[in-house]
N, C-alpha and C positions, 0 to 999 in steps of 0.2 A: 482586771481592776473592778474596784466596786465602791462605792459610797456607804461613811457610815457617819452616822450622828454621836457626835464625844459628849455626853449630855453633863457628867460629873469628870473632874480630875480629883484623885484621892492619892494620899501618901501614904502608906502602911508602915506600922511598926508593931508586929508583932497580929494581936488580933483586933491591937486600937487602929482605925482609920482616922485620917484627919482634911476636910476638903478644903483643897489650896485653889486662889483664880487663875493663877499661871505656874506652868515648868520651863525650866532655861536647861540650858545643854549640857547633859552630866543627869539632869535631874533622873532617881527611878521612881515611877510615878505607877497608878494603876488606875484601869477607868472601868463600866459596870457596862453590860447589855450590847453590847458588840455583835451583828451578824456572822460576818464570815470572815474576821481577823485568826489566826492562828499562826504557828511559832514560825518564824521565819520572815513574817510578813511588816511592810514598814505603813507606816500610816503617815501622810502628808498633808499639808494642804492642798487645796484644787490647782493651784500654780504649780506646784513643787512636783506634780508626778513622775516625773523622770529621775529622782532624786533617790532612788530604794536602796537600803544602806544593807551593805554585801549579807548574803548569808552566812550564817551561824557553821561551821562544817563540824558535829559531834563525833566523839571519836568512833572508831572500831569496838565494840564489846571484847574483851581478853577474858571475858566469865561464863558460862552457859551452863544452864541447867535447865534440863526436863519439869515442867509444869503437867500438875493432873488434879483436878478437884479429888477431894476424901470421899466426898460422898457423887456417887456416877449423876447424882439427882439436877447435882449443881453443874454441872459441865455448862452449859451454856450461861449461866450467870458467871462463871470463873471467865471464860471467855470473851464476854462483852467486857467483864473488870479489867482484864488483859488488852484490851483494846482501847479502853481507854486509858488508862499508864500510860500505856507508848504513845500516845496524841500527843500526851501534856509532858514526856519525859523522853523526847529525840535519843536520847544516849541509851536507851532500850529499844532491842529487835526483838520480832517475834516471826515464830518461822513454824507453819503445820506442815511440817514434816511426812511426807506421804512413804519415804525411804524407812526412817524409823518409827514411823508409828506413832508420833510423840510431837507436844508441844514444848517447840525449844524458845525459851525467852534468853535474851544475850543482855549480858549488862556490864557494869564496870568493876566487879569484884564483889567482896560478902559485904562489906559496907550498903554496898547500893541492895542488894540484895535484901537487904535485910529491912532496907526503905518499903520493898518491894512487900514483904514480909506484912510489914505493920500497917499497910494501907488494905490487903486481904481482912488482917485481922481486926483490925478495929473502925477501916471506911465500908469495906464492903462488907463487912461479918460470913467473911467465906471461911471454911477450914481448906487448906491447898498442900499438897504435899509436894516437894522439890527434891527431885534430883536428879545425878550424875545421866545426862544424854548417853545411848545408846552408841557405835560409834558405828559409821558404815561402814564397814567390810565389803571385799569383796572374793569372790573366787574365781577360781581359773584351775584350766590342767596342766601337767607338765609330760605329758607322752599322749602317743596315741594309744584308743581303745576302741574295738567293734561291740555291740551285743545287738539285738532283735528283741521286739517285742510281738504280739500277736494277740489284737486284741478280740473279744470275742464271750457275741453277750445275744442270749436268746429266750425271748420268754413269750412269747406266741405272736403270732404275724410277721413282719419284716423285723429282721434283728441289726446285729453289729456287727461286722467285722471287717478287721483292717491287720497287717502283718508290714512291719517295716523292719530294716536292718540297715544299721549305721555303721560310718569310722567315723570315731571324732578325731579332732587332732589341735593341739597349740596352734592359736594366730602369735605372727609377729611383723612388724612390719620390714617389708623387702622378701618375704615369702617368698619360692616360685610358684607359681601357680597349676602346681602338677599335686598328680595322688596316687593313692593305690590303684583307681578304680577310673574310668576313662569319664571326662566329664561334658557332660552336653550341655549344661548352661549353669551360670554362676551369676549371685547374688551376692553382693557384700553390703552389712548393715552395719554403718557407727549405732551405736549404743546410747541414747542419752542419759545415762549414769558412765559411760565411759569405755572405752576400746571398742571392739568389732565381735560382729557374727557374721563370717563368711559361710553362706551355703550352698551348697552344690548337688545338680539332679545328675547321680552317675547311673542314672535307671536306664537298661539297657532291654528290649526285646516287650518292653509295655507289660511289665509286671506289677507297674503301679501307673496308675493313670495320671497323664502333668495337672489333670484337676484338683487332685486330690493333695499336691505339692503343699500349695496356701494351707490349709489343714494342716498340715506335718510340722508345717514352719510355725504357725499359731501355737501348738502345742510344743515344739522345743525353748519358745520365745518366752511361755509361760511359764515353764521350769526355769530358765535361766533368770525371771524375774524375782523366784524364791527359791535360789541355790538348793540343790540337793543336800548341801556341808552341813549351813546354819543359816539357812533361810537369806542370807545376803546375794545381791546380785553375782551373777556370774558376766564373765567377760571374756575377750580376746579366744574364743571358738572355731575354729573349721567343722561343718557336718556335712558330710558326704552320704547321701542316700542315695544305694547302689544295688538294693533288692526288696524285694517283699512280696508281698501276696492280696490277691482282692478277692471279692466275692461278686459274682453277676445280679445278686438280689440288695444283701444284706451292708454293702461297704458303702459309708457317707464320709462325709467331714466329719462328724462326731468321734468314729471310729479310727479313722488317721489321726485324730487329733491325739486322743488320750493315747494311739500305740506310737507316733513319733515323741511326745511328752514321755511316756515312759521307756521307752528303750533311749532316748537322752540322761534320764536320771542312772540308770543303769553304766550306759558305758563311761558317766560321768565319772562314778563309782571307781571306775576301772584304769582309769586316765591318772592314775597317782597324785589327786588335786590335790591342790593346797587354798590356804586361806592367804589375801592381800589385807596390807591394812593402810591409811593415808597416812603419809608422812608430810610434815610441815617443815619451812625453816623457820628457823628460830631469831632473832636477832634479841637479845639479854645485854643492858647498858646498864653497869653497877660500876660502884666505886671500888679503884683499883683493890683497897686492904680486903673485901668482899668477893675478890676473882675466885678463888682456889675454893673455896666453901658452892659456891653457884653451879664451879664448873665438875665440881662431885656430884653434886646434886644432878644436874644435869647428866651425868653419865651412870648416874642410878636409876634413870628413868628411861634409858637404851639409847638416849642421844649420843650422837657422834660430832665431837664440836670440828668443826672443821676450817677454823680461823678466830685472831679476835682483834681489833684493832685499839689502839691507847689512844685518848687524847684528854690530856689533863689529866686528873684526878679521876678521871675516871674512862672504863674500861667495855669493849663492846665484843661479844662471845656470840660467835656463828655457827649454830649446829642446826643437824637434821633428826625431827624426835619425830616419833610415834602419836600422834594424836591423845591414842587409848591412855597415855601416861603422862599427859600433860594437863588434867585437871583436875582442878583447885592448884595451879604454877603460883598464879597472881598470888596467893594467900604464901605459899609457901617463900615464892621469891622476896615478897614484905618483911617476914620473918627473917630472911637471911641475911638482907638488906638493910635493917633495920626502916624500912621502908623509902628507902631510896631509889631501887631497882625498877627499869620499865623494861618492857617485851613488847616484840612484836611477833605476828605469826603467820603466813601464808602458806598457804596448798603448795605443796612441791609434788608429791608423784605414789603411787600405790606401790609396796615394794611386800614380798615374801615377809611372813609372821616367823618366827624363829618356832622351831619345832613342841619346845614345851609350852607355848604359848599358842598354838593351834589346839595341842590334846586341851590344855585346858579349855579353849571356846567350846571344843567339839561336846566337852563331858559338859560345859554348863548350858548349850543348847538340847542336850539330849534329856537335861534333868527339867528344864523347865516345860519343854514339851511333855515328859510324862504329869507333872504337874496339870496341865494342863486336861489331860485326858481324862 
């Protein structure tokens, strides 16, 4: 709680003010020089504190798009403008996305968007470019695969060298916890972007030192944090490290690190991966004569409706879609709707990409990375 001084009460209409001596219940009023009031907050008299009249609950964003200044100059002036939007406009998220790279603002469709839009361009005088978020991917294997790496770096005095050899192999859960290779201790890691790294020291006869382990594991953790595929996390792993090689001078962390990192990319390679992509459910509430148009649409965009329930006049369609194919829904579903139609959307689960729809990620991360070089 905090004390403030109401010094003016004012009515607004438009950009004329008009100052009133009293507001009665109902009235919308506005008052000047406020400390520490903000949205949510209720202002009483010194009697009435216990009085605080519920919060505001602003919806869910069903719109996102990737924010970036035009010019790299402005990034932190775009940023602060961003930060202040959402103070004064709750029904806008904003999310620095460390996953994709990107600042995702969330709002309530291109309408609001477009609010968004004209307060850049004519409050803040920023030029801002928007769009379509990145979507997170992820990867995983579907077999096992061994390879070896050997790494080995000398350019006068103490060098580098470090030699490991892996099995990788698919996690699942209820696994036995057995392998090729006989195991002397096992680590299992959840993931904080999701599923597991199971890893396992199957070093037998001190071919690799257990110091030099934390190393191996630092550099397999790091590959797995920019996929071998398209740079998206990797997930749900066994690696079994079950041989290799050291040097009595030359072998550090450094060296384990980059030859476990790289012989992981390698047999990643090997493991027949594939790309995951988030699947949402969907829940679509349209008027009945609108079902059949919604639920084409929806199965052009790889959803699979898998229920829908009537009540009244109108009509509620349950399917499970693809994230990557679900934006700009809001704009589309308005249109089919004639804007009647609402959605909702929640995380349900990472499932396998359908095979032409991997070649194409594959081919547009290999062109943008050339781009890049």
């Amino acid at each position: 709680q905090s004390k403030e001084r109401v010094s003016q009460v004012l009515v607004c209409s438009g950009s004329n003010r008009q100052r009133v001596e009293k507001a009665c219940a109902g009235d919308i009023i506005c008052t000047i020089k406020l400390k520490d009031v903000k949205i949510n907050h209720t202002l009483t008299t010194p009697k009435n504190t216990d009085d605080a009249v519920e919060e505001i609950v602003f919806p869910t964003p069903i719109y996102t798009v990737a924010v970036k200044a035009a010019n790299s100059n402005d990034d932190e002036k775009v940023g602060a403008a961003l930060k202040d939007l959402v103070t004064y406009d709750r029904s806008l998220t904003l999310e620095n996305s460390r996953e994709l790279r990107q600042v995702i603002l969330g709002c309530q469709g291109e309408l609001h968007l477009n609010t968004v839009k004209w307060y850049f361009e004519n409050q803040y005088k920023l030029a801002v470019n928007f769009t379509a978020p990145n979507i997170p991917y992820r990867e995983t294997i579907t077999k096992s695969a061994e390879a070896m790496y050997r790494h080995k770096k000398q350019s006068g005095g103490s060098g580098q060298f470090g030699e490991v050899h892996m099995l990788i192999e698919p996690y699942f859960d209820g696994m036995p916890n057995q392998t090729k290779y006989p195991i002397r201790d096992t680590q299992e890691y959840p993931l904080e972007w999701g599923g597991k790294l199971v890893f396992n020291n199957c070093i037998v006869g001190g071919s690799i030192d257990a110091r030099f382990m934390p190393a191996i594991l630092k550099g397999i953790m790091e590959k797995m944090e920019q996929g071998p595929l398209t740079g998206s996390y990797a997930r749900d792993i066994v690696v079994n490290i079950y041989d290799g090689k050291m040097h009595p001078v030359d072998s550090n962390e450094t060296a384990f690190k980059i030859a476990g990192r790289t012989a992981f990319r390698e047999a990643f390679k090997l493991a027949n991966p594939k790309i995951k992509e988030p699947i949402y459910d969907v829940a679509v509430t349209v008027p009945s004569e609108s079902q059949g148009g919604v639920m084409t649409d929806l199965q052009g965009r790889r959803a699979i409706v898998m229920g829908m329930d009537a009540e009244g006049k109108y009509t509620t369609l349950r399917a499970k879609a693809p994230l990557a194919e679900m934006n700009r829904y809001c704009t589309a579903l308005s249109s089919l709707t004639s804007g009647r139609g609402t959605f909702t959307m929640t995380f349900s689960s990472y499932e396998l990409v359908p095979a032409d729809v991997q070649q194409a990620l594959l081919k547009a991360y290999e062109e943008a990375a050339n781009e890049e070089e």
